[in-house]
N, CA, C and O of each residue as an XYZ file, in Angstrom:
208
protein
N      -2.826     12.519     20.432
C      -2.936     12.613     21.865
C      -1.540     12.788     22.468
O      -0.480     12.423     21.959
N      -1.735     13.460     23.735
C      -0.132     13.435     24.109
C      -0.397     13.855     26.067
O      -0.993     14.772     26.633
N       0.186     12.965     26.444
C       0.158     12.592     27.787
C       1.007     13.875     28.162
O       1.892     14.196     27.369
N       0.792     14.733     29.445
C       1.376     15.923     29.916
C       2.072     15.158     31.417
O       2.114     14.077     32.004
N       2.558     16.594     31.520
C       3.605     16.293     32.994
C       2.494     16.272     34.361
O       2.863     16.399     35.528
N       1.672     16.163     34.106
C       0.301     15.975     34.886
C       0.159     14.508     35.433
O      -0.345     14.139     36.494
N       0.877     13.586     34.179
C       0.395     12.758     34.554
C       0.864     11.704     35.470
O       2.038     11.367     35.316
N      -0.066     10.899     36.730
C       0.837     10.313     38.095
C       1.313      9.127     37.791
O       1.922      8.412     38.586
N       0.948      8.721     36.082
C       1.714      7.441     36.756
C       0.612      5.935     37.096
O       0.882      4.817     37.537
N      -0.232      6.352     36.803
C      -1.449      5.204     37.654
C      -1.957      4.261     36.744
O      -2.815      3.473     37.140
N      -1.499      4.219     35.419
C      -1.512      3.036     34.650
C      -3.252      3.287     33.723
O      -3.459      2.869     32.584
N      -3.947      3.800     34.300
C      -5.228      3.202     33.759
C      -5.447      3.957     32.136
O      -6.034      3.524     31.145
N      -4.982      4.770     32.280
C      -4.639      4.759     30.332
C      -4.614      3.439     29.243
O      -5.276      3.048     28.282
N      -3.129      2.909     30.215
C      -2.582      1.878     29.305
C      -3.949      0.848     29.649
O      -4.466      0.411     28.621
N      -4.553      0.436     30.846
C      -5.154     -0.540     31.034
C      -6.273     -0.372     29.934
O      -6.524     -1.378     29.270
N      -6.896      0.655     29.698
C      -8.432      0.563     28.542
C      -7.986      1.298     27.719
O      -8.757      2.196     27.380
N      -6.282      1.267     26.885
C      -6.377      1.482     25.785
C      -6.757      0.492     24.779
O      -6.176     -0.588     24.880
N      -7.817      0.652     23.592
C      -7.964     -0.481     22.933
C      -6.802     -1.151     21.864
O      -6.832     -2.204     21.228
N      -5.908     -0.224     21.937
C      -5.392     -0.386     20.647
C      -3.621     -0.862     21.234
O      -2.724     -1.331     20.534
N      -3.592     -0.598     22.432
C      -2.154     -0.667     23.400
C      -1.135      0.276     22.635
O       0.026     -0.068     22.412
N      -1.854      1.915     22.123
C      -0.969      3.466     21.996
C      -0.461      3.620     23.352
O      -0.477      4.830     23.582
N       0.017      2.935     24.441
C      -0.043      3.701     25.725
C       1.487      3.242     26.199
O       1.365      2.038     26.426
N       2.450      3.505     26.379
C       4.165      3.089     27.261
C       4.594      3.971     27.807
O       4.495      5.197     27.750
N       5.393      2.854     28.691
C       6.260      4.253     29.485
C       6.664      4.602     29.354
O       7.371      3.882     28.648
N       7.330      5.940     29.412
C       8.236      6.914     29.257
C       9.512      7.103     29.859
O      10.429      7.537     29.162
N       9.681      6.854     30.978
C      10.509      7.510     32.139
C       9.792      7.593     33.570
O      10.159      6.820     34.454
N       9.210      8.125     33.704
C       8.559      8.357     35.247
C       7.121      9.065     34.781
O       6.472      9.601     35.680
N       6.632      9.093     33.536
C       5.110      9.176     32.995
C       4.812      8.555     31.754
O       5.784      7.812     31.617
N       4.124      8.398     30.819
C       3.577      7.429     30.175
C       3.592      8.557     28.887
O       3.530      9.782     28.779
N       3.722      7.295     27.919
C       3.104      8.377     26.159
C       2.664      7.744     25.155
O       3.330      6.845     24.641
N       1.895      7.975     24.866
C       1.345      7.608     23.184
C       1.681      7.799     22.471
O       1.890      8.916     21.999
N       2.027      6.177     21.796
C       2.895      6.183     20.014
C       2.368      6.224     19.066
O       1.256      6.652     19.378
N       2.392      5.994     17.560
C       2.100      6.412     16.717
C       0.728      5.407     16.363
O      -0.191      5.823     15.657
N       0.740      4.095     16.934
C      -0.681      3.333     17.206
C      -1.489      4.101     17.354
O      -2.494      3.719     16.753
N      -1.680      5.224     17.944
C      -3.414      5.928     18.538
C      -3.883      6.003     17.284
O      -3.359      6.412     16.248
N      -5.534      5.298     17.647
C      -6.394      5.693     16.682
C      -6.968      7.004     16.967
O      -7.669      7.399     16.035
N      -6.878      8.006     18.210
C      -7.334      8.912     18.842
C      -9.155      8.561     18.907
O     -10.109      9.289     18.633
N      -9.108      7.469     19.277
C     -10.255      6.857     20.059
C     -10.789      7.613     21.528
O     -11.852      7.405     22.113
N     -10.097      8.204     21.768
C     -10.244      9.386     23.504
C     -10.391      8.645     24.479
O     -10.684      9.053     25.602
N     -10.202      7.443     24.165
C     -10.485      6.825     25.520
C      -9.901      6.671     26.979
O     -10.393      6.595     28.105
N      -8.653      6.660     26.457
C      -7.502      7.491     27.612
C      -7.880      8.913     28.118
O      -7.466      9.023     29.272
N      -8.375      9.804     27.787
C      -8.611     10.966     27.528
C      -9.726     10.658     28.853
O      -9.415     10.796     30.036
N     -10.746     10.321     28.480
C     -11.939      9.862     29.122
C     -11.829      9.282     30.830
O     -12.284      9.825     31.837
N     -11.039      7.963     30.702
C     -10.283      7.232     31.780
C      -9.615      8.209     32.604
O      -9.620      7.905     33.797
N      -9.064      9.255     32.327
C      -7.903      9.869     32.870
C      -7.848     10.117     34.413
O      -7.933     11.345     34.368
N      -7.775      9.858     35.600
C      -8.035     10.949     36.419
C      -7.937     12.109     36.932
O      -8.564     12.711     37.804
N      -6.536     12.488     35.873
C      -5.768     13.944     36.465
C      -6.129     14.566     34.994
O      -5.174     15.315     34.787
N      -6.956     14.649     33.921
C      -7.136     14.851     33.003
C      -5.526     15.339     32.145
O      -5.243     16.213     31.326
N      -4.731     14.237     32.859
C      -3.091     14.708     31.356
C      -3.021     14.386     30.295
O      -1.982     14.533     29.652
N      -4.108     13.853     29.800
C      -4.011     13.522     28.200
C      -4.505     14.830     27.603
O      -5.072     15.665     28.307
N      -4.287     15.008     26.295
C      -4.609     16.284     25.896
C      -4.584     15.458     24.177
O      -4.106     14.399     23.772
N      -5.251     16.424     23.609
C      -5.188     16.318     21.848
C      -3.891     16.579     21.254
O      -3.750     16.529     20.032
């Protein structure tokens, strides 16, 4: 999974990741090597910036 420049910032990734793949970056968020690629961030998203 990999969080794009899409994304605002609004936390709810990190909040229902199960596995806590989700930190900040700088001024957007990214997934570390934890993801089970569970999609659930993916799912949650509202600006759809997660991507495969």
């Amino acid at each position: 999974m990999k969080i794009t420049e899409e994304c605002i910032a609004c936390g709810t990734c990190v909040e229902f990741c199960p596995v806590e793949a989700i930190v900040e970056s700088g001024e957007i968020y990214a997934v570390t090597e934890g993801c089970t690629d569970c999609r659930v961030c993916v799912d949650t998203c509202p600006v759809d910036a997660i991507v495969d």
